[in-house]
N, C-alpha and C positions, 0 to 999 in steps of 0.2 A: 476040745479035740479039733485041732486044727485039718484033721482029714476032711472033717464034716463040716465044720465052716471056715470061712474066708474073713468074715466079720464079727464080733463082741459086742453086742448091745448092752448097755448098763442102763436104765433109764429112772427117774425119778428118786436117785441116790439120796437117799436121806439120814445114812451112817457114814461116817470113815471105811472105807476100802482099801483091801491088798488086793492086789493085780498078782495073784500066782503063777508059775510056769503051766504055761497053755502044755497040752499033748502031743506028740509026733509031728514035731518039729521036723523037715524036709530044707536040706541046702535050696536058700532062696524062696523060700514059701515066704507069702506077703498076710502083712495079717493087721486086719487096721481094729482097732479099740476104739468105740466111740461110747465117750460118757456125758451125760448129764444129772442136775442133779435136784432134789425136789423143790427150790426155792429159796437155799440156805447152804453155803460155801461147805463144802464136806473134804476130807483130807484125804489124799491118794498115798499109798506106799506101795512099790513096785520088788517085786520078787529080783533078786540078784543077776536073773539070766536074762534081763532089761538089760541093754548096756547102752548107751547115749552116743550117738553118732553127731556130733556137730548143732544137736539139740540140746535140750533141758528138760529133763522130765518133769511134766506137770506134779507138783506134791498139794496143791488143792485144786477145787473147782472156786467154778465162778459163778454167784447164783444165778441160774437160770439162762446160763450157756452152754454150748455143746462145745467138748473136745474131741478131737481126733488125733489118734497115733498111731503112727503108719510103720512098722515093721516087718524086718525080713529075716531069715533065719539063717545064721550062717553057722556052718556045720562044723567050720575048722576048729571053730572057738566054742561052740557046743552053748550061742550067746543065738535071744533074738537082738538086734541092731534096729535100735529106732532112731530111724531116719527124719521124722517129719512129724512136729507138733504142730499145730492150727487149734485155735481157738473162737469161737463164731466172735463178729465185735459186735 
């Protein structure tokens, strides 16, 4: 529920994940995802209201690095818009 938080921890992922559509979505609400995962490369599949802004959606981890995904919610297209992948090196 994006009313309620700003940020998504995932933390010591140790299955394959779907990233589903977060809740109440707001023109311009920023909402950053950050996953990690328990040691061992795990597979990311994002829900369709992901839409990739000049990025590439991460589809796996990296063992034992943190990602970040920075998204904003834009109302017209009824899409969050992720703007910004980072990867820790």
């Amino acid at each position: 529920d994006t009313d309620l938080y700003d940020q998504y921890n995932v933390t010591a992922l140790a299955v394959g994940m779907t990233i589903n559509a977060p809740t109440n979505g707001s023109d311009g609400k920023k909402l950053i995802i950050r996953i990690k995962d328990s040691g061992s490369a795990q597979s990311l599949t994002w829900n369709a209201i992901f839409r990739a802004i000049g990025v590439t959606l991460p589809t796996t981890t990296t063992a034992n690095k943190t990602i970040y995904v920075g998204c904003i919610y834009n109302n017209a297209d009824s899409k969050w818009d992720v703007i910004a992948v980072a990867e820790e090196a």
